[in-house]
N, CA, C and O atoms as a CHARMM CRD file, in Angstrom:
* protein
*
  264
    1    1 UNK  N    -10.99600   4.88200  -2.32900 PROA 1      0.00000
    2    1 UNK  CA    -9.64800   5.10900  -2.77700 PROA 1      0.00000
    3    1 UNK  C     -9.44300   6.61400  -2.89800 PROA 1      0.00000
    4    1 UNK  O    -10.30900   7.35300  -3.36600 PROA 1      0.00000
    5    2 UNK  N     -8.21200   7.05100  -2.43900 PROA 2      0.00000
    6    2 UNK  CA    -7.85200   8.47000  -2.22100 PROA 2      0.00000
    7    2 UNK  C     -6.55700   8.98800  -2.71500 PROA 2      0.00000
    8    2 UNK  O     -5.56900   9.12400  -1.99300 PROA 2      0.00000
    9    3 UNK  N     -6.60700   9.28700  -4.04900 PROA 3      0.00000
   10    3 UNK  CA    -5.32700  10.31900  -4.86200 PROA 3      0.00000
   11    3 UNK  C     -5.48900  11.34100  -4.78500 PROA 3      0.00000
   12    3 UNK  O     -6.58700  11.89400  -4.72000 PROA 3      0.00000
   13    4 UNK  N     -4.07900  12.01000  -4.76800 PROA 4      0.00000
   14    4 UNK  CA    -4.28000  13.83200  -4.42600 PROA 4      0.00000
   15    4 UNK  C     -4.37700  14.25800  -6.10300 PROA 4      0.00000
   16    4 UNK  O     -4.84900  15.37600  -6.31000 PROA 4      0.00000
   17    5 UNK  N     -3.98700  13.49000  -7.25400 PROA 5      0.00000
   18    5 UNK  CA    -4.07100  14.00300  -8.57700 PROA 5      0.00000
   19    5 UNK  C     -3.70900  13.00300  -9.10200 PROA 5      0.00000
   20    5 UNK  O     -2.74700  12.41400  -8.60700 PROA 5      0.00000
   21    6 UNK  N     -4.41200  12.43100 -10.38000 PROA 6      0.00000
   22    6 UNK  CA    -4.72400  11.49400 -11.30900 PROA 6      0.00000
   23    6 UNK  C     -4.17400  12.58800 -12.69000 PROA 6      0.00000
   24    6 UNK  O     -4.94000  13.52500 -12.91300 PROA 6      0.00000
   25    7 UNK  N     -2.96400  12.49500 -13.54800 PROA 7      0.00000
   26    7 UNK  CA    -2.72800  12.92100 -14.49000 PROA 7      0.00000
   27    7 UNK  C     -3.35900  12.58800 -15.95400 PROA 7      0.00000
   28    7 UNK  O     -2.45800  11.83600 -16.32600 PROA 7      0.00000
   29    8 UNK  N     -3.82900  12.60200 -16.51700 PROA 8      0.00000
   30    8 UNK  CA    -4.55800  12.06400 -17.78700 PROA 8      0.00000
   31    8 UNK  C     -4.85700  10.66800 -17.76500 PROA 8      0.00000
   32    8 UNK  O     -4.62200   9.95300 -18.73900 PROA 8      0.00000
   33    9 UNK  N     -5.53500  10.09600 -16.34500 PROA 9      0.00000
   34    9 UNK  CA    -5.66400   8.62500 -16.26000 PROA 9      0.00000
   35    9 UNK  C     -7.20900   8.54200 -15.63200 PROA 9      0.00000
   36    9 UNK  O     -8.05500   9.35300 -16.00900 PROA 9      0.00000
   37   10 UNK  N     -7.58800   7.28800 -14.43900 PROA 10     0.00000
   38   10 UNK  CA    -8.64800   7.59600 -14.38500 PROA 10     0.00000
   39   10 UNK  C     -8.50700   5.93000 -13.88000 PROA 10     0.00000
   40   10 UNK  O     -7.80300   5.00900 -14.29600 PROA 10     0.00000
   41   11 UNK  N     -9.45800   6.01600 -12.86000 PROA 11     0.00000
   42   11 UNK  CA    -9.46700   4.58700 -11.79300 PROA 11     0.00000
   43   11 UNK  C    -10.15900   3.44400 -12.57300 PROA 11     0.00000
   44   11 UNK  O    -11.19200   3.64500 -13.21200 PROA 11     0.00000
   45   12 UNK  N     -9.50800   2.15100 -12.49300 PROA 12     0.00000
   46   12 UNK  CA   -10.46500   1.17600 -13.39600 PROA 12     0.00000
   47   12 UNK  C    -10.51900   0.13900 -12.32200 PROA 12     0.00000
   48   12 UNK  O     -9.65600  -0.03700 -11.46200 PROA 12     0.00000
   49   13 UNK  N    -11.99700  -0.74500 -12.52200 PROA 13     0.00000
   50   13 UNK  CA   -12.36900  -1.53500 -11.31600 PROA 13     0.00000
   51   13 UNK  C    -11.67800  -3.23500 -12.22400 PROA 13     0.00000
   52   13 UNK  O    -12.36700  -3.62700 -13.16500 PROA 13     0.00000
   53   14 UNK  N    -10.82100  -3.79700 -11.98200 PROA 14     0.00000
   54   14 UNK  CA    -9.99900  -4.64200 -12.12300 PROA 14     0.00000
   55   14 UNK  C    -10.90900  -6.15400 -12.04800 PROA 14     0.00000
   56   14 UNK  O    -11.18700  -6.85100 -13.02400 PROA 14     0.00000
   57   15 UNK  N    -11.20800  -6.38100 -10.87300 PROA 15     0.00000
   58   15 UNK  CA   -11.75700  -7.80700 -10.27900 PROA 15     0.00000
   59   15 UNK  C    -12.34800  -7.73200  -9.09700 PROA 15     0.00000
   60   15 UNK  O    -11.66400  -7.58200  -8.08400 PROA 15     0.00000
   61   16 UNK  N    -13.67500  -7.82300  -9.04500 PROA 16     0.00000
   62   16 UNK  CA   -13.91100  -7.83800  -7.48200 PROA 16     0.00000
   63   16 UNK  C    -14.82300  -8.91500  -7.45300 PROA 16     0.00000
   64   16 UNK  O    -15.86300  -9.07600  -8.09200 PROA 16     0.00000
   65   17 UNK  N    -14.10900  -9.83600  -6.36300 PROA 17     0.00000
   66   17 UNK  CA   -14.53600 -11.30100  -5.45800 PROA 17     0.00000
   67   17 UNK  C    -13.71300 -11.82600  -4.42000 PROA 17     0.00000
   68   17 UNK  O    -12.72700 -11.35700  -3.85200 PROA 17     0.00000
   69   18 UNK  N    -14.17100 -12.62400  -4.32800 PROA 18     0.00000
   70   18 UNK  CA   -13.79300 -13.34900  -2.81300 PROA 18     0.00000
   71   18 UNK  C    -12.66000 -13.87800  -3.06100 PROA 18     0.00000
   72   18 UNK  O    -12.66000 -14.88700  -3.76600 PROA 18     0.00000
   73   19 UNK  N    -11.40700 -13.35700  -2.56300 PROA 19     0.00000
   74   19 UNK  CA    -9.30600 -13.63000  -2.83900 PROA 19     0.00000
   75   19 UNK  C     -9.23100 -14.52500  -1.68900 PROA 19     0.00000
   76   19 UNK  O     -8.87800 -15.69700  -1.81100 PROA 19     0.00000
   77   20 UNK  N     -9.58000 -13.95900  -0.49500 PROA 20     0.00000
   78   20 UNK  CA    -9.12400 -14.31900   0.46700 PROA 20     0.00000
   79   20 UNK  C    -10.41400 -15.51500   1.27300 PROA 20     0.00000
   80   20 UNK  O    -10.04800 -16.10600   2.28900 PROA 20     0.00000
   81   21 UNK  N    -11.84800 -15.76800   0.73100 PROA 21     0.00000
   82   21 UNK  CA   -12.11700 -16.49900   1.31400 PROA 21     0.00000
   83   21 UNK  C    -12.57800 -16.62700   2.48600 PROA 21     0.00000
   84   21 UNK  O    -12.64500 -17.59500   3.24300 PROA 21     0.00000
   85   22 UNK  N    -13.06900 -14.96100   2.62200 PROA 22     0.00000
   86   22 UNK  CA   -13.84300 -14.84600   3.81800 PROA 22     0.00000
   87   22 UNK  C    -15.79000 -14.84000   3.48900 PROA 22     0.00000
   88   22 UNK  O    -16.55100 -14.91600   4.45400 PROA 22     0.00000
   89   23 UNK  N    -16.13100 -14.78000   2.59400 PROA 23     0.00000
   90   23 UNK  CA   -17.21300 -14.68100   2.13300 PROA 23     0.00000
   91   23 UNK  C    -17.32600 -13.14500   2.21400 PROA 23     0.00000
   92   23 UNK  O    -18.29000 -12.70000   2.83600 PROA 23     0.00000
   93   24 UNK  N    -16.47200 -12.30300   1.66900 PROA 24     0.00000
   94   24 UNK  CA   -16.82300 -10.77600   1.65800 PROA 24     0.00000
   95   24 UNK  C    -16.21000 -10.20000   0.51400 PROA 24     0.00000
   96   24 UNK  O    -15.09300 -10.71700   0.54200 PROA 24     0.00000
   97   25 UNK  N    -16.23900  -9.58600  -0.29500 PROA 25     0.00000
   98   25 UNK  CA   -15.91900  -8.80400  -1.60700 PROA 25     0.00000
   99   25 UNK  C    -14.65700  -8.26100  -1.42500 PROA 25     0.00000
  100   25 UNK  O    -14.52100  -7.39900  -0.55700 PROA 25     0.00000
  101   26 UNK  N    -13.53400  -8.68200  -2.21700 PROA 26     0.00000
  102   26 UNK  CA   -12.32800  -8.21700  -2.52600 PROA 26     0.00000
  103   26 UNK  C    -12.22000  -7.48200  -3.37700 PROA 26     0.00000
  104   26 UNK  O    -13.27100  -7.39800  -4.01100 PROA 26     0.00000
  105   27 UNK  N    -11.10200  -6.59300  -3.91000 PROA 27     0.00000
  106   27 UNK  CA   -11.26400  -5.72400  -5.17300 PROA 27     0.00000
  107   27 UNK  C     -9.69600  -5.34300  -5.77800 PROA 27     0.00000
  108   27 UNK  O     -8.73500  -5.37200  -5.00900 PROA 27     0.00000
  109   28 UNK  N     -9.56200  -5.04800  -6.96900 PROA 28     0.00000
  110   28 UNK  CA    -8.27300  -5.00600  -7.82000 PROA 28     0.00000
  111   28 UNK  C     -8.73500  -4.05000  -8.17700 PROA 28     0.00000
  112   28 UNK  O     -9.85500  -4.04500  -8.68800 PROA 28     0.00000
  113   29 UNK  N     -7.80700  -2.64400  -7.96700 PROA 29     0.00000
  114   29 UNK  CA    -8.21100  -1.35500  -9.16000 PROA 29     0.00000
  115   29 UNK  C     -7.02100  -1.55400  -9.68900 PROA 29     0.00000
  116   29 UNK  O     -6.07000  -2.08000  -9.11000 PROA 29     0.00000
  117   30 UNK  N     -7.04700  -1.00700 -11.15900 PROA 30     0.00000
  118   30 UNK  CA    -6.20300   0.15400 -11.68600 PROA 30     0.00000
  119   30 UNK  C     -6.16700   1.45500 -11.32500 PROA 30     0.00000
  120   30 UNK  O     -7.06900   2.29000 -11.25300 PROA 30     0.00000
  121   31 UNK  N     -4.93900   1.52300 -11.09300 PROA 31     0.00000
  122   31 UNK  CA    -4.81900   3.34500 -10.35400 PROA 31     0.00000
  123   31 UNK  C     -3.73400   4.12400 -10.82700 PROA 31     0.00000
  124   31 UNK  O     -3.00600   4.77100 -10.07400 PROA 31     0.00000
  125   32 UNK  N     -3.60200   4.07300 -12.14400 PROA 32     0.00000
  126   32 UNK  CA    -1.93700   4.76900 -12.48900 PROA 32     0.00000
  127   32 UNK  C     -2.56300   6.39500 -12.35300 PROA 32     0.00000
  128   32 UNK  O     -3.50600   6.92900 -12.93700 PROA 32     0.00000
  129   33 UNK  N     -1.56700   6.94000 -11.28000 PROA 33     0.00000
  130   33 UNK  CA    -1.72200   8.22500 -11.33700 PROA 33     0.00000
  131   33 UNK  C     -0.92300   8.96800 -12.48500 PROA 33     0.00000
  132   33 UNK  O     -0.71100  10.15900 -12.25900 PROA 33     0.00000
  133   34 UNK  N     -0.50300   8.51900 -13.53800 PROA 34     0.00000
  134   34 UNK  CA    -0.40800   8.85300 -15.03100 PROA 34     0.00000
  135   34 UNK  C     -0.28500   8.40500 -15.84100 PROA 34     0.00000
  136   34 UNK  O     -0.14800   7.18200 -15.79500 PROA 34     0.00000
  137   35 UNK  N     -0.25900   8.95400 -16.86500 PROA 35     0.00000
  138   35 UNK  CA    -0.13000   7.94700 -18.04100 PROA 35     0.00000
  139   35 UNK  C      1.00900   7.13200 -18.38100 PROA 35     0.00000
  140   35 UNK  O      0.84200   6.13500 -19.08300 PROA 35     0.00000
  141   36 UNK  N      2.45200   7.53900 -17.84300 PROA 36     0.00000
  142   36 UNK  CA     3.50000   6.57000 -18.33200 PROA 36     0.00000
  143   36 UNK  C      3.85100   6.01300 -16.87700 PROA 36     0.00000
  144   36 UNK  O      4.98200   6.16200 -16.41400 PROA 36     0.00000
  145   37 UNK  N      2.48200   5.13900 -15.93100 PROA 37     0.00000
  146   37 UNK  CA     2.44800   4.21800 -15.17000 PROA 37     0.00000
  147   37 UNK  C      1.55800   3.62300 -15.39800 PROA 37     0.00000
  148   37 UNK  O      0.60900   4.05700 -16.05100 PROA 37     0.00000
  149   38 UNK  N      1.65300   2.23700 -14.81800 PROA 38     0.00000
  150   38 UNK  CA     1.11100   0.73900 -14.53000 PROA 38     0.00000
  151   38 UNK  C      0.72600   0.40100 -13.18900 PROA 38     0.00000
  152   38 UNK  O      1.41400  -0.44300 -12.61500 PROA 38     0.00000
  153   39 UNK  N      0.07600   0.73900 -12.78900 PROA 39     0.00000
  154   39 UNK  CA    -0.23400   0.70500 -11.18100 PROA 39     0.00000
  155   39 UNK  C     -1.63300  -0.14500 -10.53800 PROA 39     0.00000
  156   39 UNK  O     -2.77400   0.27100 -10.34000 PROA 39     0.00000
  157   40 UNK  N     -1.15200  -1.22000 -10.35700 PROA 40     0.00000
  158   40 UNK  CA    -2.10000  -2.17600  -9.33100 PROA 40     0.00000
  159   40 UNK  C     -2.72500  -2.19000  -8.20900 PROA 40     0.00000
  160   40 UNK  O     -1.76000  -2.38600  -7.47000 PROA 40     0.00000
  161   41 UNK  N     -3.72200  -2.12200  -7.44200 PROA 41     0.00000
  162   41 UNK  CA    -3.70600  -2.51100  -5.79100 PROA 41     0.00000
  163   41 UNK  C     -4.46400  -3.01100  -5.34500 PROA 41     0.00000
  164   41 UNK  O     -5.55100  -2.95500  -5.92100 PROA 41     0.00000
  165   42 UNK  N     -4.37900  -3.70700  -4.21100 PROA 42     0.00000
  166   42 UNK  CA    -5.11700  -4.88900  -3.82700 PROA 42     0.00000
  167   42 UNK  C     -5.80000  -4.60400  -2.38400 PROA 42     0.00000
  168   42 UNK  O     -5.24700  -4.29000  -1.33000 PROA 42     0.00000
  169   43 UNK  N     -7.33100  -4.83300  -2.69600 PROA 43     0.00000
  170   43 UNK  CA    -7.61300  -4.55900  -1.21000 PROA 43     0.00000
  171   43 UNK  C     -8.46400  -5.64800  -0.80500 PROA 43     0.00000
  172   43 UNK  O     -9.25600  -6.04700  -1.65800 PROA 43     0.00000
  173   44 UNK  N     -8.46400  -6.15700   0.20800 PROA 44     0.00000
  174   44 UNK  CA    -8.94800  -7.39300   1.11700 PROA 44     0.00000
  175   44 UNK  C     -9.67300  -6.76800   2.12100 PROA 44     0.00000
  176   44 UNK  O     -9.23400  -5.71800   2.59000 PROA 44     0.00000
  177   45 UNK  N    -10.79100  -7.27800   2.55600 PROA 45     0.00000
  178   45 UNK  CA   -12.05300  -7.57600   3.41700 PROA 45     0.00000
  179   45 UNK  C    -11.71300  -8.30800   4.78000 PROA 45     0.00000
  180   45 UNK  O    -12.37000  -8.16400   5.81100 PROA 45     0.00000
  181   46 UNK  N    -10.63300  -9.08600   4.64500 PROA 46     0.00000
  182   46 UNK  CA   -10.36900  -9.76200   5.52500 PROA 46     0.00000
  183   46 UNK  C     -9.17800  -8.75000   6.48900 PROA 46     0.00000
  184   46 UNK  O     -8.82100  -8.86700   7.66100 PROA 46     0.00000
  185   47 UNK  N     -8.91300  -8.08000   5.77000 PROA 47     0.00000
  186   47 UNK  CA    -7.53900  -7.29800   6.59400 PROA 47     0.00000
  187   47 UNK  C     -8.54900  -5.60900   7.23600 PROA 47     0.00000
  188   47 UNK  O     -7.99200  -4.70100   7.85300 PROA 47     0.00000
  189   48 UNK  N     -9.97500  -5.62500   6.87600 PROA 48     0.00000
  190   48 UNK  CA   -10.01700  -4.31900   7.58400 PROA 48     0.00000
  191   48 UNK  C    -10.29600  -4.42400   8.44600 PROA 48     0.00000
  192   48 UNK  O    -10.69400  -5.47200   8.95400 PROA 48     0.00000
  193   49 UNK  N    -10.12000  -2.59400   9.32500 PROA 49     0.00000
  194   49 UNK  CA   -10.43600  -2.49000  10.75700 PROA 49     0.00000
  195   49 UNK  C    -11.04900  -1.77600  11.17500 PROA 49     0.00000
  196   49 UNK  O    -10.61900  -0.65300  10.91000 PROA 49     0.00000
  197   50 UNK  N    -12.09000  -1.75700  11.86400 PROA 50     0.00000
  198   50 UNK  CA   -13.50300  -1.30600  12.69200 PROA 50     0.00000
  199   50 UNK  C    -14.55200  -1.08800  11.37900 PROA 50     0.00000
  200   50 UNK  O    -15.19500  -1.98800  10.83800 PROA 50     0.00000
  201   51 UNK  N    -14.55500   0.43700  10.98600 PROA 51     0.00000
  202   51 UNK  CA   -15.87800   0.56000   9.83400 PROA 51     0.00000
  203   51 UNK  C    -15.65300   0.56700   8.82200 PROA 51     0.00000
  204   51 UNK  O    -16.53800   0.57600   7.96600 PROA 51     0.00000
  205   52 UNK  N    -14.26000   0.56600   8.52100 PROA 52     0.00000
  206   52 UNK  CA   -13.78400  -0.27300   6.86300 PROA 52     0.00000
  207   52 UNK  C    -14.46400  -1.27200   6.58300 PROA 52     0.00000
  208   52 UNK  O    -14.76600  -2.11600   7.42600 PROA 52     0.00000
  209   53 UNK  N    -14.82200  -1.32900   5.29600 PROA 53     0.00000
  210   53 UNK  CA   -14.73600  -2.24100   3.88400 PROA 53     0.00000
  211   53 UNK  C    -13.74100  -3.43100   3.80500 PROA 53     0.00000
  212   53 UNK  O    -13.91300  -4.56600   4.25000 PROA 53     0.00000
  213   54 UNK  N    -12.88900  -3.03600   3.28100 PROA 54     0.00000
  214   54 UNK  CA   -11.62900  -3.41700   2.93100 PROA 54     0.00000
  215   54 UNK  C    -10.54000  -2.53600   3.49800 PROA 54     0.00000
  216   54 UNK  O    -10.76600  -1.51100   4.14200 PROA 54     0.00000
  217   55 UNK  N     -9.00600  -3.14600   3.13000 PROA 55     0.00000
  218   55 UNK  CA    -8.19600  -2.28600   3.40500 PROA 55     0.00000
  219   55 UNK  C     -7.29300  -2.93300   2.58700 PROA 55     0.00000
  220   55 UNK  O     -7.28200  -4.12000   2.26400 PROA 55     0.00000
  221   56 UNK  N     -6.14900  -1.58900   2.12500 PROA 56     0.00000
  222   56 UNK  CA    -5.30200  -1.69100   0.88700 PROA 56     0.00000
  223   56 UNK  C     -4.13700  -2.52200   1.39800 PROA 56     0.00000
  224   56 UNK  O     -3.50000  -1.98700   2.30400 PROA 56     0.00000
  225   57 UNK  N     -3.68000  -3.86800   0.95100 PROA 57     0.00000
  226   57 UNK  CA    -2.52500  -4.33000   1.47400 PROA 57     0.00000
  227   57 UNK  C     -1.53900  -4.65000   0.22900 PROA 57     0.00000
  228   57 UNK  O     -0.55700  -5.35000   0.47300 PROA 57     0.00000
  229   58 UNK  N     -1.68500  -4.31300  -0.71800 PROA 58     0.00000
  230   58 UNK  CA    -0.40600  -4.61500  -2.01900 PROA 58     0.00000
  231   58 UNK  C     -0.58800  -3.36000  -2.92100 PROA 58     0.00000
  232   58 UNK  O     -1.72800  -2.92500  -3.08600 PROA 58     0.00000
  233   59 UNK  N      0.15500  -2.93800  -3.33300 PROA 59     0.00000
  234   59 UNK  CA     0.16000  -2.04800  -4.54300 PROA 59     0.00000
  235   59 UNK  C      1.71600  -2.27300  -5.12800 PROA 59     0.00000
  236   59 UNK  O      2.74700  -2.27200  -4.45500 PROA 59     0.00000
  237   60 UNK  N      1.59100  -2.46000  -6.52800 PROA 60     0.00000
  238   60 UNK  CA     2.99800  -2.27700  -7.33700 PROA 60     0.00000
  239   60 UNK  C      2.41400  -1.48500  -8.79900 PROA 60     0.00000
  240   60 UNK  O      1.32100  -1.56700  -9.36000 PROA 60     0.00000
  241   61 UNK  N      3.64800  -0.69700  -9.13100 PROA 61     0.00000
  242   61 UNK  CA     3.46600   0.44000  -9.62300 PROA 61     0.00000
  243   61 UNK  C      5.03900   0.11100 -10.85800 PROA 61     0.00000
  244   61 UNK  O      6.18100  -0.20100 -10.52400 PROA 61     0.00000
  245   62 UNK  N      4.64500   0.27200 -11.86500 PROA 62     0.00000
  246   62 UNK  CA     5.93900  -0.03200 -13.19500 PROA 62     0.00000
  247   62 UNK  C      5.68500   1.42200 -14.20300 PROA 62     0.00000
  248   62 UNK  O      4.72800   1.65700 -14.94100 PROA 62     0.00000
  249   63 UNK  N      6.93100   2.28600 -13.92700 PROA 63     0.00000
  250   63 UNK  CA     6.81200   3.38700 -14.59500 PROA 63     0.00000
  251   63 UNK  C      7.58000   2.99900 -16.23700 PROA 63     0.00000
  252   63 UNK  O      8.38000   2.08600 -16.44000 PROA 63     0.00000
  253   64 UNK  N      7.11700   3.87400 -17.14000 PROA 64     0.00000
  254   64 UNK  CA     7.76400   3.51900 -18.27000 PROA 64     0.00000
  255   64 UNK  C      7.72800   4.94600 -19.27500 PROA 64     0.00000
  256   64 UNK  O      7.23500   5.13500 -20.38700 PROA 64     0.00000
  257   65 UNK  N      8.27400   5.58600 -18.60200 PROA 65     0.00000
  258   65 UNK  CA     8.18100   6.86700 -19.09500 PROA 65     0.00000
  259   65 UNK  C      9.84000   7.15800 -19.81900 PROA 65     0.00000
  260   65 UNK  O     10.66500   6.31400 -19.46900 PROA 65     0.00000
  261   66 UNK  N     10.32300   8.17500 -20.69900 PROA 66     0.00000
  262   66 UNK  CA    11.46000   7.58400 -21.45000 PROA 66     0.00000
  263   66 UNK  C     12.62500   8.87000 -20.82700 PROA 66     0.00000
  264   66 UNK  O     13.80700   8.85000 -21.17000 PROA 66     0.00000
């Protein structure tokens, strides 16, 4: 996973297992690149291509800053 700047936050490993049912490791981070966000993303095993891992196919992001 690749952010250009993380503001007073810091990557959290969410869930990692098999979503999709390929027999290969899925993964959920937390990724709010600050503190007054909520930021999800989803990466699947089944969607990468050539020497990927995984690859990122969902992210939603809920700001709540005032």
């Amino acid at each position: 996973m690749k952010e250009e700047s993380f503001n007073d936050t810091f990557v959290e490993l969410l869930f990692a297992g098999d979503i999709d049912n390929d027999g290969k490791l899925d993964f959920i981070f937390g990724a709010n690149r600050n503190y007054e966000e909520e930021r999800v993303i989803l990466f699947l095993s089944s969607k990468a291509e050539k020497e990927n891992v995984v690859k990122k196919v969902s992210e939603i992001a809920i700001q709540f800053d005032c």
